[in-house]
C-alpha atoms as one frame of an Amber mdcrd trajectory, in Angstrom:
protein
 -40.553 -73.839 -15.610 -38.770 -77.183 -15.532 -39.233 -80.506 -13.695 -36.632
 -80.686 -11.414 -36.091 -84.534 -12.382 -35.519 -83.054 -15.893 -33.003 -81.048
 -15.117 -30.926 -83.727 -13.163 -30.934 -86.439 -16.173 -29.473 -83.560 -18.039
 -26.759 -83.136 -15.395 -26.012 -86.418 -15.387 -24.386 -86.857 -18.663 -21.548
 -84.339 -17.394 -21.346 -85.056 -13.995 -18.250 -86.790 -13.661 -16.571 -87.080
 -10.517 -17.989 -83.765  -9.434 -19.294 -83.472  -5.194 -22.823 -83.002  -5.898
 -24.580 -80.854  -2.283 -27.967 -80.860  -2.823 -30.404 -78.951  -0.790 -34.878
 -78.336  -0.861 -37.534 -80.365  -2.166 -35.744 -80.146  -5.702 -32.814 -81.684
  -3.571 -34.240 -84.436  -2.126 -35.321 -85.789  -5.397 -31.419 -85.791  -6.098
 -31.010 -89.380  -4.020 -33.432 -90.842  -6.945 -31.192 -89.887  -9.438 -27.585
 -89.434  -8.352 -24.888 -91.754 -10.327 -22.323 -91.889  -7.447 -23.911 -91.473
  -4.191 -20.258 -91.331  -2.383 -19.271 -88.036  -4.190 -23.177 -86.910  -3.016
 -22.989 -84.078   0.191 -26.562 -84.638   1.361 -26.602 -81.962   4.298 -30.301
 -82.501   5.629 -32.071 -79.607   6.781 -29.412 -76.983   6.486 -31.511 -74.235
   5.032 -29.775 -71.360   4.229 -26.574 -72.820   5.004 -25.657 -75.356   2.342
 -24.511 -72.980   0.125 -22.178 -71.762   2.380 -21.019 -75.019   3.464 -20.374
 -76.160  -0.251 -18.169 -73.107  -0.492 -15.877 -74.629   2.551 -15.861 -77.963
   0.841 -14.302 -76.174  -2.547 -11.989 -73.759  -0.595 -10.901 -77.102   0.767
 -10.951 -78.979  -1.799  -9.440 -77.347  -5.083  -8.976 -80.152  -7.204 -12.302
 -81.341  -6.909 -15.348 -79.994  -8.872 -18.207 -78.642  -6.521 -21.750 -78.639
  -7.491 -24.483 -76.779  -5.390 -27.937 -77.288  -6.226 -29.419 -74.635  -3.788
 -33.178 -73.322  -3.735 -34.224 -69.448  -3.525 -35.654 -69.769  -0.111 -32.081
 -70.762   1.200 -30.224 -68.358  -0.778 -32.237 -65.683   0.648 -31.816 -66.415
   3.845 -27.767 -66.015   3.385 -27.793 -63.987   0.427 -24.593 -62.183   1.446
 -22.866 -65.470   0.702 -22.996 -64.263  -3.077 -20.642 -61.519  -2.152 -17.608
 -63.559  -0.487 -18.233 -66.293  -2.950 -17.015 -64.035  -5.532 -14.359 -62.460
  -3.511 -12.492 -65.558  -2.545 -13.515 -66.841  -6.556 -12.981 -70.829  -6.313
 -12.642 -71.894  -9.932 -14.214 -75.089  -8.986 -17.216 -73.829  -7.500 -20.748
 -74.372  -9.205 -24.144 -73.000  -7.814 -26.993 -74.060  -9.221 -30.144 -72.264
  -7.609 -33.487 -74.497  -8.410 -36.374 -71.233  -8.311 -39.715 -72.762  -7.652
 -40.818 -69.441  -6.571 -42.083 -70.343  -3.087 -40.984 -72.470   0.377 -42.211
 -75.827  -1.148 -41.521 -77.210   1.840 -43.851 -75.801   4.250 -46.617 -75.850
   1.790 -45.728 -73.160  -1.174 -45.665 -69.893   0.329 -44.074 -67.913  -2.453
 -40.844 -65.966  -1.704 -40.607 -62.241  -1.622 -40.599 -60.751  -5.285 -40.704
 -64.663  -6.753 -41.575 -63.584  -9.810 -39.496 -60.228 -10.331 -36.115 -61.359
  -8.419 -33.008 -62.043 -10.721 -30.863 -63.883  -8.984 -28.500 -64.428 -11.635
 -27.875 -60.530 -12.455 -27.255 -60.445  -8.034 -24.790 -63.262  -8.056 -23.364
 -61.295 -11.422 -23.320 -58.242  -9.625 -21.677 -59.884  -6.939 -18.401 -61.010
  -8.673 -19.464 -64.264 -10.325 -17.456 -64.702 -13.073 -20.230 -66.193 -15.228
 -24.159 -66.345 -14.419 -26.916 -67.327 -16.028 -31.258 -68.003 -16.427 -33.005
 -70.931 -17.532 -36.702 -71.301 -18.092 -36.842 -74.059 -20.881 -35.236 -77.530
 -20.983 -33.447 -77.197 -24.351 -31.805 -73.811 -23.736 -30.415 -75.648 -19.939
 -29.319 -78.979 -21.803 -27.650 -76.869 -24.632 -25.449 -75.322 -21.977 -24.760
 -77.032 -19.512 -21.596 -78.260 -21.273 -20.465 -75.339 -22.050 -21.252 -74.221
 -18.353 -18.956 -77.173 -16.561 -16.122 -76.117 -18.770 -15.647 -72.891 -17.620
 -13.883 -71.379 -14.195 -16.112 -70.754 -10.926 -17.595 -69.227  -9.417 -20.315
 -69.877 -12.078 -24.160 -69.200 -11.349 -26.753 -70.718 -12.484 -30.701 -69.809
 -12.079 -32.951 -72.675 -13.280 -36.758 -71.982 -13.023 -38.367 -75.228 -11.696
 -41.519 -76.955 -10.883 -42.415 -76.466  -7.285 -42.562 -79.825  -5.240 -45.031
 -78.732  -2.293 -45.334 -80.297   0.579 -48.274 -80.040   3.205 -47.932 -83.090
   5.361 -46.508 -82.917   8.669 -42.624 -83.449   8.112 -43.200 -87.115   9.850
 -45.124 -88.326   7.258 -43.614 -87.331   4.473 -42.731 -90.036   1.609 -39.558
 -89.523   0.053 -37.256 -88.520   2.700 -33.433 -88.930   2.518 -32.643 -92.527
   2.998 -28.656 -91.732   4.039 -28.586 -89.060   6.584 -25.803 -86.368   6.292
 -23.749 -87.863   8.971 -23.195 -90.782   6.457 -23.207 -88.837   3.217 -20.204
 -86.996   4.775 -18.496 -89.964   5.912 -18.969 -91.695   2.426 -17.464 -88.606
   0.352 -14.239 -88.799   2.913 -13.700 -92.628   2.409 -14.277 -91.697  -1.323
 -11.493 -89.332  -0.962  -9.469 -91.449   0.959  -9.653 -88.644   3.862  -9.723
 -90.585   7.611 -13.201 -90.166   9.350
């Protein structure tokens, strides 16, 4: 498994002007490391819909690059999502899926089959035209490149380091410091789109 933080500095280095939509515990550590904050989609606690929502943005949005880094808890919850992705195929489209194996975020219950699920061989099967598995750093870093080059829809299934939570959601350090209302309003200025 990887840190999630790792994973992100990787990223980084070939981000360019890509919309980053970030979602889970792995997501909120995103704000800490983002290079561009107005090309960041933060969409709170959309669970199961962020995916879906950074599918609308590309649809809309062709000559932009779309990055989704979604977790396994989400994706199940929508998992037919997979299936129209690949239908409508957005070249520009990007889904990252950070598998920490359990809902981190209401205190590490693990997922069904966490440890036998392969999500990239479903979003395959589905009609991605690429997908892949990471477990180790080097093999993700060596990639990634390689990975942003290509045409969406691309999938990508990182193994990470769970981030569980047990405090009550009010006391939680580390929350989102822009909330998605502004996150959205910042990526339209950025595009020059009125609000």
């Amino acid at each position: 498994m990887i840190d999630a933080a790792d994973i992100y500095k990787v990223f980084l280095k070939y981000r360019r002007n890509a919309i980053v939509v970030p979602v889970g515990t792995s997501g909120r550590l995103w704000e800490s490391y983002t290079n561009n904050e107005n090309r960041d989609l933060n969409l709170g606690g959309s669970l199961g819909h962020t995916a879906a929502a950074a599918f609308g943005v590309a649809l809309a949005l062709p000559e932009e690059k779309i990055v989704v880094f979604d977790a396994e808890g989400s994706l199940l919850q929508s998992m037919g999502l997979l299936a129209t992705i690949a239908e409508k195929s957005p070249r520009n489209f990007y889904h990252f899926l950070m598998d920490n194996e359990c809902y981190a975020t209401t205190g590490g219950q693990p997922v069904p089959n966490a440890k036998g699920i392969d999500y990239a061989a479903i979003a395959k099967g589905a009609g991605y035209r690429a997908a892949y598995n990471f477990t180790q750093l080097d093999a993700f870093a060596n990639q990634i490149g390689k990975i942003l080059e290509q045409d969406g829809p691309v999938f990508v299934a990182i193994k990470v380091i769970p981030r569980i939570e047990n405090e009550p959601v009010t006391d939680r350090k580390g929350k989102r410091s822009r909330r998605p209302r502004a996150t959205i309003k910042a990526l339209w200025e950025e595009l020059g789109m009125n609000s």
